[in-house]
C-alpha positions, -999 to +999 in steps of 0.1 A: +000+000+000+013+037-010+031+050+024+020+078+042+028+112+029+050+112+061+088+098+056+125+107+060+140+120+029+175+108+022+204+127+028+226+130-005+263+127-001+262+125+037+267+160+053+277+174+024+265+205+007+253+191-023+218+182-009+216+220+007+222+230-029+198+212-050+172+223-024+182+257-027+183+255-065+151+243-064+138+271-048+158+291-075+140+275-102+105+285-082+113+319-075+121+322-119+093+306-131+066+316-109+081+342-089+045+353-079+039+323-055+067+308-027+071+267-023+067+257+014+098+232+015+095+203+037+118+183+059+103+151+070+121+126+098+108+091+098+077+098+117+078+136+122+070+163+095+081+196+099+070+223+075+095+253+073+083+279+056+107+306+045+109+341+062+099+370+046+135+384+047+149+348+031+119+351+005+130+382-005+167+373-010+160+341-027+138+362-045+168+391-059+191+354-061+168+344-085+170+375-102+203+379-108+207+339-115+183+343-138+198+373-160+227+355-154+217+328-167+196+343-199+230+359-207+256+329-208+228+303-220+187+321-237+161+303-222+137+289-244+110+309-261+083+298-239+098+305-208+113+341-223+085+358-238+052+342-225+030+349-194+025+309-193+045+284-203+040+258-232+065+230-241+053+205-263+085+199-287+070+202-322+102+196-341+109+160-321+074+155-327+070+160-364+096+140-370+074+108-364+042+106-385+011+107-365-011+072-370-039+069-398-057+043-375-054+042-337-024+024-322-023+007-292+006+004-263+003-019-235-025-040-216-051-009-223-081-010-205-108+018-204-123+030-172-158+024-184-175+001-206-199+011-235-223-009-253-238+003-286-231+037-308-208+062-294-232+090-276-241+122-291-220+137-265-200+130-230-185+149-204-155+138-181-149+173-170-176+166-136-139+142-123-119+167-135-094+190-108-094+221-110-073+234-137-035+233-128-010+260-136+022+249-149+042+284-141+068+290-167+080+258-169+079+243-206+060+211-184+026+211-202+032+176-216+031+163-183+002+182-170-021+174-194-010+140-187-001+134-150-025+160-138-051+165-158-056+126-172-048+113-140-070+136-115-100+120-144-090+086-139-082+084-105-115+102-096-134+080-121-121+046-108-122+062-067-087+057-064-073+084-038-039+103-036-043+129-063-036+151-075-003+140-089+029+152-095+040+162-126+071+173-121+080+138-106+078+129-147+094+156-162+125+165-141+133+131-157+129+142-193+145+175-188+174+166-165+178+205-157+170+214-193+138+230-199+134+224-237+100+203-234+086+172-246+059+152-262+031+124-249+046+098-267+076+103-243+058+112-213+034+084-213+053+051-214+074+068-184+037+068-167+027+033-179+061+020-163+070+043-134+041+054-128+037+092-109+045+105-072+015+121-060+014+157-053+016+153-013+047+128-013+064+150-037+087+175-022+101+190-053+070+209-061+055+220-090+088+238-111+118+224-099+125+206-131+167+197-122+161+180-089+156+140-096+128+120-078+146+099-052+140+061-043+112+066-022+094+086-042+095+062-070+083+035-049+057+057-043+045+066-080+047+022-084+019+025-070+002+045-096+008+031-133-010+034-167-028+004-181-015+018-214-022+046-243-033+050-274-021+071-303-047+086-321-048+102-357-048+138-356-072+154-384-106+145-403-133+123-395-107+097-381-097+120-355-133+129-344-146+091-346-113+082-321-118+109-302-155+102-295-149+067-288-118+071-260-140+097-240-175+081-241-150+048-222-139+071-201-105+078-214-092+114-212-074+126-241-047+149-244-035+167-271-005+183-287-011+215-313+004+249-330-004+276-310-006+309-327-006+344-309-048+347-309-046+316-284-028+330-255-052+361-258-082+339-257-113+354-234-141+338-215-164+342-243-144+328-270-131+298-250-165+285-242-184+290-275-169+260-296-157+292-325-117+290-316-097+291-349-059+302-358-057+326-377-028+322-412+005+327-398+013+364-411-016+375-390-016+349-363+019+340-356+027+305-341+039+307-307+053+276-300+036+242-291+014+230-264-002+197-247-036+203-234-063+170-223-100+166-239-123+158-212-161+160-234-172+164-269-206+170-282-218+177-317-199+216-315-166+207-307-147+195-278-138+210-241-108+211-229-085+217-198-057+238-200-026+240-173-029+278-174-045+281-136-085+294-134-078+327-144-073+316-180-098+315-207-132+299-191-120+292-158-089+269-169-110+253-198-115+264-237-134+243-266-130+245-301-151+229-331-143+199-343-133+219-373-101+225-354-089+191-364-084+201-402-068+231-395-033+212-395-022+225-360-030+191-339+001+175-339-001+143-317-037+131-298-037+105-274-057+084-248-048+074-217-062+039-203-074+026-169-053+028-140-034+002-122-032+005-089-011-017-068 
């Protein structure tokens, strides 16, 4: 059974600094990418947990740290577009991407189950987002691969199949990928991490939600064991296919995330837009692409789809956005995928 959130975390290289100093780069890496909000850092003993939370005068000096690290930083080594010009941050890694086709036909990976079982036609429509969390913010961090994926997909499936301990880490998947450089990902990546490792849950996870350099340690990974994907499916991308696959992961419960083009008019996106099913890109010399981005389906009905975004409430229609299904032929959607059942050990 997963352990309490309570537990000693191991000491790296004995006394050493070098455990001080991933902490404290951690809290670097917080202070850059989402300097409006400060991590509560946690030292746990083996049955004691003692929150520390930072004082006002070390906040503010981590904070002018991070300032100077980060122009530093900028100077010696640019930061990648999403994390130098945008508000939020994106990072799904269109040119690693493109470089693999995207499937005509859907293509399974693993033991796939579905949450839910459905006899007959697909339904007309169907709504996941009554198990979804609230929408997530990623920060700056070019993470959203792995919170459409370990937050978003999981916080539907674990909700849908009563399975407690979310919401999940997704930094737990990502550090792994990134290994201190922020330059993205893609599902097809991200998920067979999740259908073999598993994810740490949010609680159990002391590196928070931006420390992308800081590697999950041993218990931790016992911990996100506990937590695996049945499997995923790769679904085709444009047309009638797309729709037809799409319709028939969510109505068995599946949430579905997706990879696209995002062009200027999307991070500007109001409530009323974001909720009417009209979203389209403009053409590039009026729209500009912006960079890439991993958002998760959770309904569909004969409109369009809605979807959850890891851009906090504030965003679009409280976290969410839908577009028509004539988004699909547009050429932006890159990768679409569904995440099966849950196996919890």
């Amino acid at each position: 059974m997963p352990r309490s959130a309570a537990r000693e975390i191991p000491e790296r290289n004995g006394n050493s600094s070098s455990g001080l100093h991933s902490r404290w780069f951690g809290a670097l890496t917080t202070a850059i990418h989402h300097p409006c909000r400060f991590q509560q850092f946690t030292s746990r003993s083996r049955n004691v947990r003692i929150k520390r939370t930072l004082s006002v005068g070390t906040a503010l000096a981590v904070s002018c740290l991070a300032t100077v690290v980060a122009t530093n930083a900028t100077a010696a080594n640019p930061a990648p577009v999403h994390s130098q010009q945008h508000e939020h941050g994106m990072g799904l890694d269109l040119a690693a991407l493109r470089a693999h086709k995207a499937p005509k036909s859907p293509v399974k990976h693993g033991a796939l189950q579905a949450p839910r079982t459905r006899s007959g036609d697909v339904p007309s429509s169907f709504d996941l987002s009554t198990y979804a969390l609230s929408p997530g913010d990623q920060g700056r961090v070019g993470s959203c691969v792995t919170w459409a994926t370990g937050y978003s997909g999981y916080g539907i499936l674990m909700k849908e199949q009563g399975i407690s301990g979310s919401p999940m880490a997704p930094m737990f998947i990502y550090s792994q990928i990134a290994q201190g450089n922020d330059q993205g990902t893609w599902a097809s990546v991200a998920l067979p991490m999740e259908q073999k490792q598993g994810i740490d849950t949010k609680d159990d996870y002391w590196q928070g939600d931006f420390d992308y350099t800081t590697q999950p340690d041993d218990n931790e990974r016992a911990n996100a064991a506990h937590y695996t994907l049945s499997g995923w499916t790769q679904l085709p991308t444009s047309g009638s296919k797309a729709k037809a696959a799409i319709q028939d992961a969510i109505s068995q419960g599946m949430p579905v995330p997706i990879g696209f083009t995002v062009h200027k008019s999307f991070m500007d996106m109001d409530a009323e837009t974001a909720s009417s099913y009209s979203y389209l890109p403009g053409k590039s010399n009026s729209d500009p692409v912006e960079g890439g981005h991993e958002v998760t389906i959770v309904g569909y009905n004969d409109k369009g789809v809605k979807i959850e975004n890891s851009w906090g409430g504030n965003w679009g229609d409280g976290g969410f956005f839908t577009v028509p299904w004539s988004f699909f032929d547009t050429g932006d959607v890159d990768e679409v995928s569904a995440m099966g059942k849950l196996v919890k050990s």
